[in-house]
C-alpha atoms as one frame of an Amber mdcrd trajectory, in Angstrom:
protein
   0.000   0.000   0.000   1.594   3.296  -1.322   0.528   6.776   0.872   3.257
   8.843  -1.331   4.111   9.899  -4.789   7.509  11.832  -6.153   7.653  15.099
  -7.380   8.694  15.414 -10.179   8.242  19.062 -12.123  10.676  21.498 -11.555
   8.017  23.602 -10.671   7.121  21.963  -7.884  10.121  21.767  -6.396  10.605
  25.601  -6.893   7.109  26.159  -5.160   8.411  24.356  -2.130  11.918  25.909
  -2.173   9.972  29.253  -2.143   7.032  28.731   0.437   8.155  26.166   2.225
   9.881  25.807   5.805  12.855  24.475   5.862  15.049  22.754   8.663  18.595
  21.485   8.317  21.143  18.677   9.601  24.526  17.612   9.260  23.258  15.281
   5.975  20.052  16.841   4.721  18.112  20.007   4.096  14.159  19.392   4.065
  11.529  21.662   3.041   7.953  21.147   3.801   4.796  22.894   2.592   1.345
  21.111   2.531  -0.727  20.372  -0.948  -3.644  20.056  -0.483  -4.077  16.317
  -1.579  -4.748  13.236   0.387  -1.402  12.299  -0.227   2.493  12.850   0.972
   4.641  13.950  -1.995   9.154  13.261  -1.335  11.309  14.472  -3.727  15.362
  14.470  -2.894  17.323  16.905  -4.346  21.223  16.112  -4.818  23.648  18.931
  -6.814  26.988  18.043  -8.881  28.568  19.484  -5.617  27.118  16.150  -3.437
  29.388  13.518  -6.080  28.776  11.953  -9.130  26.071  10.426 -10.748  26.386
   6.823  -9.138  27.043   8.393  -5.807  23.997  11.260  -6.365  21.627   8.045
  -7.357  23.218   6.229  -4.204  21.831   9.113  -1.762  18.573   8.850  -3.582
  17.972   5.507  -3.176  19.198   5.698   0.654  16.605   8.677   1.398  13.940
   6.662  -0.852  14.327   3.725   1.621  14.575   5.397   5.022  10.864   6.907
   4.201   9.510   3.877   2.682  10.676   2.297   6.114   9.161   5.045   8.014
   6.081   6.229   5.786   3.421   5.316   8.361   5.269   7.636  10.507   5.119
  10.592   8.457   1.316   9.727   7.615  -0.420  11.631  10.688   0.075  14.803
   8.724  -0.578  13.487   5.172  -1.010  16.137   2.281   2.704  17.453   2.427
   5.389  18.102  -0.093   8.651  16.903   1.135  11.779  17.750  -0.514  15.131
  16.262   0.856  18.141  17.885  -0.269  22.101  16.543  -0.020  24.333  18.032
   1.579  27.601  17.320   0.252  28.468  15.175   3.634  25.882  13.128   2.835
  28.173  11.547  -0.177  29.547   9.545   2.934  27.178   8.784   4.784  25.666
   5.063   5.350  22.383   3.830   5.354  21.581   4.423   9.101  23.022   8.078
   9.490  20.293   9.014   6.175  17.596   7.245   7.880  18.631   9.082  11.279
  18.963  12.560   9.760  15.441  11.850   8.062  13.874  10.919  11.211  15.517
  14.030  12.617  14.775  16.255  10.418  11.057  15.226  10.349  10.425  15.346
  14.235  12.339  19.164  14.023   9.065  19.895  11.420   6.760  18.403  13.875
   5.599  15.900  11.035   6.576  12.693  12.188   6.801  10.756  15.328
């Protein structure tokens, strides 16, 4: 059972950057705005800065994980956008320091538990 989508459009991502709030960590920057929808939207966000492609699609796949893991605990306050960006530390950084920093960043915006 899926509760979340990506985003996708550029412009989406831009309408978060603007009117979203953000909080930051050691690994991650995340932005939050609600949509409107029934529905959680996560995109993740990694510059040239954060490494090459197979290490930018790494830190993708890392983020993707942690929330699938955790997606029932970002659900009280469905109808967000999420947008998780790298920072470049996070090129280093395992599985369980993404998933922490997540988890972090999420209780910080009051969104998860």
């Amino acid at each position: 059972m899926e509760f979340s989508t990506s985003l996708k459009k550029n412009e989406d991502f831009r309408y978060v950057y603007r009117n979203g709030k953000v909080k930051a960590n050691r690994y991650l920057v995340m932005y939050i705005v609600e949509n409107n929808q029934a529905i959680n939207r996560l995109g993740i966000s990694a510059s040239k800065k954060v490494g090459n492609s197979v290490v930018r699609h790494h830190f993708y796949r890392l983020v993707r994980e942690s929330y699938r893991l955790h997606e029932t605990d970002f659900l009280s306050n469905s109808g967000l956008d999420i947008v998780v960006v790298a920072k470049k530390s996070a090129a280093q950084a395992n599985f369980k320091e993404i998933e922490s920093a997540l988890l972090h960043l999420g209780k910080l915006h009051h969104i998860c538990k």
